[in-house]
Structures are given as C-alpha cells and as structure tokens.
N, C-alpha and C positions, 0 to 999 in steps of 0.2 A: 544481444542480451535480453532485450524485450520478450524473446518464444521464448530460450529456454524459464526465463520465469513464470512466462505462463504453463508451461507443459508441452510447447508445439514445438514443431519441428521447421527451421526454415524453409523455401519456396525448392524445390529441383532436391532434396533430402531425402530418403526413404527413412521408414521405419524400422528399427535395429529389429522387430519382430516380424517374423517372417508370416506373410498369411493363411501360408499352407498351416502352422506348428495351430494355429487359431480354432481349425476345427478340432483339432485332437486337446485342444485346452478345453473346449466350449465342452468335451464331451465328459470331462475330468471333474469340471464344475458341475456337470447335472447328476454325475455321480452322486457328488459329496452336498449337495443341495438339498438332502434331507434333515441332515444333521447340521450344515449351520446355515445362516440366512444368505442369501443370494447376492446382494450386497457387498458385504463382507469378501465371499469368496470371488467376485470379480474385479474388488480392487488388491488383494493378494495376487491374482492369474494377471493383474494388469492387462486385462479383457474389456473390450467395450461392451458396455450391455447390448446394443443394435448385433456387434457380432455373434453373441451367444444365443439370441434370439434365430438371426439366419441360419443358424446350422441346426437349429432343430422347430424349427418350422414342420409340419406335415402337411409339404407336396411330394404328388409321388414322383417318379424318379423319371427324367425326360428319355434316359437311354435303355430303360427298360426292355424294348422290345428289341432293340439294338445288341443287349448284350447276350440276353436268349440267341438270339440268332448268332452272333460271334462263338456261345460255349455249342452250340448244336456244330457249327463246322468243324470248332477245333477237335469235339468229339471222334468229330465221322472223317475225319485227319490222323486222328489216333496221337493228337496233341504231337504230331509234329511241324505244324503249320508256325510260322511265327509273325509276328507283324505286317511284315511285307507281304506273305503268300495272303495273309487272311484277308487283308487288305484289297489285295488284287481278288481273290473268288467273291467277294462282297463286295467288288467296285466302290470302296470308300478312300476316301485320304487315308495315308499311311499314319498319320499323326491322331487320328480319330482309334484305329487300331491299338494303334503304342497305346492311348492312354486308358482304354475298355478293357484292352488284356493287362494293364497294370491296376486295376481299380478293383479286376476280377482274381490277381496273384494267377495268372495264365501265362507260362513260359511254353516254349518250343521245345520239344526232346530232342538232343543231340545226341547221335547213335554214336558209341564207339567205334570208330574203323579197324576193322578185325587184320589184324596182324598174325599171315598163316607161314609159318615155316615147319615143312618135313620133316621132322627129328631122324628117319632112314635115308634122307637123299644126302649126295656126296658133300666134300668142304669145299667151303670157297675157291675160285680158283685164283692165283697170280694176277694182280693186273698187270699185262703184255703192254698194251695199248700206251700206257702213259697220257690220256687224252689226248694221242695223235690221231686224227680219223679223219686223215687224207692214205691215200694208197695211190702208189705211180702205177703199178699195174693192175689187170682184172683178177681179180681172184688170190691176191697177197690177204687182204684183210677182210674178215667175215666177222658180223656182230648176229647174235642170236637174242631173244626171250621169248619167257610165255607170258603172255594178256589174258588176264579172264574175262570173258565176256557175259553179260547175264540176259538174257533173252525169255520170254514166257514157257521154253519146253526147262528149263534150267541153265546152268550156266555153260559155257561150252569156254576151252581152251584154245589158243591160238598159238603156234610155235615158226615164226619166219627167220628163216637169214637173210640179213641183206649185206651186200658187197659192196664195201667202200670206197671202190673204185669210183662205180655211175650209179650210188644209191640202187642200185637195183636188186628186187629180190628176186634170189637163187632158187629157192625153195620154202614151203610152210606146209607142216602138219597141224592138221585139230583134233580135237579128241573131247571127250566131255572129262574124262580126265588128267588131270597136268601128272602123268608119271616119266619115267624111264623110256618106256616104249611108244612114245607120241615120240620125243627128243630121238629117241635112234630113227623111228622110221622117217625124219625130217631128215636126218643125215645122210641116211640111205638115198635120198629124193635128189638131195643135194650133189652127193658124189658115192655113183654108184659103183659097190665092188665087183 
C-alpha cells in the first residue's frame, strides 16, 4: 500500500507504459509545447520530464554511417535483400539488420512466382497411376515432365522419362522451348517407330 500512495511501482513490477510509446509521446509534447507550458503537458502525457529531455537531446545519430551503408546495398540488391541476406554481405549480426532496416521502413520485395500454363496445350490427363509407383516389370510404368531450367544464355527446357521399374531414365529431350515437339521427339528417343 505504501507505493501505490506514493506513485511507485513495487520492486520485480514493470511499468503499464511501454518505453518504446515514450518517444512518440516525448514528440507530441514538443509539438504542442508552443501553445501550452511544458509542465502542464508532461503531467497530462504522464511523461517524466528526464524522458522528454533524452528523446530530443541533439546528438547525432551513432548508426548513421551504418544505415548509409545498409540503404547503398539494399539499393544495389534492387531491395530484394532482407535482413538475413543484408546481414550476411555486411557481416553484421542479424538483429543489427532487423532493427536498421525497421528504423529505415526497408522491407524485402517478394517476387510473385509466375504461374505459366498454355491455353493451346492439350487437357489434363486421367490419373492412371493412383500413387502406385512400384512397377514388377521394365517398362510397365513410365513417368514424364518438363523442368525449366534458367541458366545465363536463357532458359532452357528439360523433358525425361523415367521407368519405374529401376528409376532409370529411358530418354530426355531439351529444347529452349517447352512445346509439342520437344515432348514428341523424347518419345520418339524413347520408343522408336
């Protein structure tokens, strides 16, 4: 009973005010500190005066050079670096990162992954298979696709069979483009007429 008469807060207690919300008060008060006296609006903000003093002190800022150098990478990244990549080309703690790219409102661009389907190529077919993909003999079960691969000349198409017998593949065509005739001439490779 003795704190709460005086104002304090018992020993192992926090304060229902959180320190962070202190600087964005401290900033509210120096707004309005033209108009009424200082005083006044720090016991309204329920602000200590020592806190509204620290938050606008002028020192300059310790991570200044720090964050230059964070927005010059995330630039020359083309802001898709995020905390962890920026972290590691700058050899900093991750947590040094997180909180430089949140102080500066620096996110990571997350690309859409491009969802390509044919509007000419044929329908769906049956699934056969039922997720059986044992086979007692060679050449009962064949499984096909095409993988896009992207490499410096562009991207390049991959088309194999493999026989579910002994995993083994039969045949595979490439092509820089996924058509029709990559898929036939893997067939033809496959089982010729």
């Amino acid at each position: 009973m003795l704190y709460a008469r005086r104002g304090r807060l018992p020993k192992g207690v926090k304060s229902p005010q959180p320190k962070a919300d202190r600087k964005g008060q401290s900033q509210t008060v120096q707004t309005l500190r033209a108009q009424h006296p200082l005083k006044y609006l720090l016991h309204i903000a329920n602000l200590p005066k020592s806190s509204f003093y620290y938050h606008h002190q002028d020192r300059p800022d310790p991570d200044a050079a720090d964050k230059a150098l964070l927005v010059e990478t995330y630039r020359r990244h083309k802001g898709r670096y995020g905390q962890r990549r920026i972290a590691a080309a700058l050899d900093w703690n991750r947590k040094k990162a997180a909180r430089l790219m949140k102080q500066l409102e620096l996110k990571a661009l997350i690309r859409a992954k491009k969802a390509y389907r044919h509007p000419a190529m044929g329908e769906i077919s049956e699934n056969l298979l039922k997720r059986r993909f044992k086979a007692r003999k060679p050449n009962e079960k064949w499984l096909t696709d095409v993988t896009e691969l992207k490499g410096k000349d562009g991207k390049l198409y991959l088309s194999p069979i493999l026989d579910l017998f002994n995993r083994e593949i039969v045949a595979y065509a490439m092509s820089r483009r996924a058509d029709s005739e990559m898929v036939k001439e893997m067939l033809e490779k496959a089982a010729p007429v």
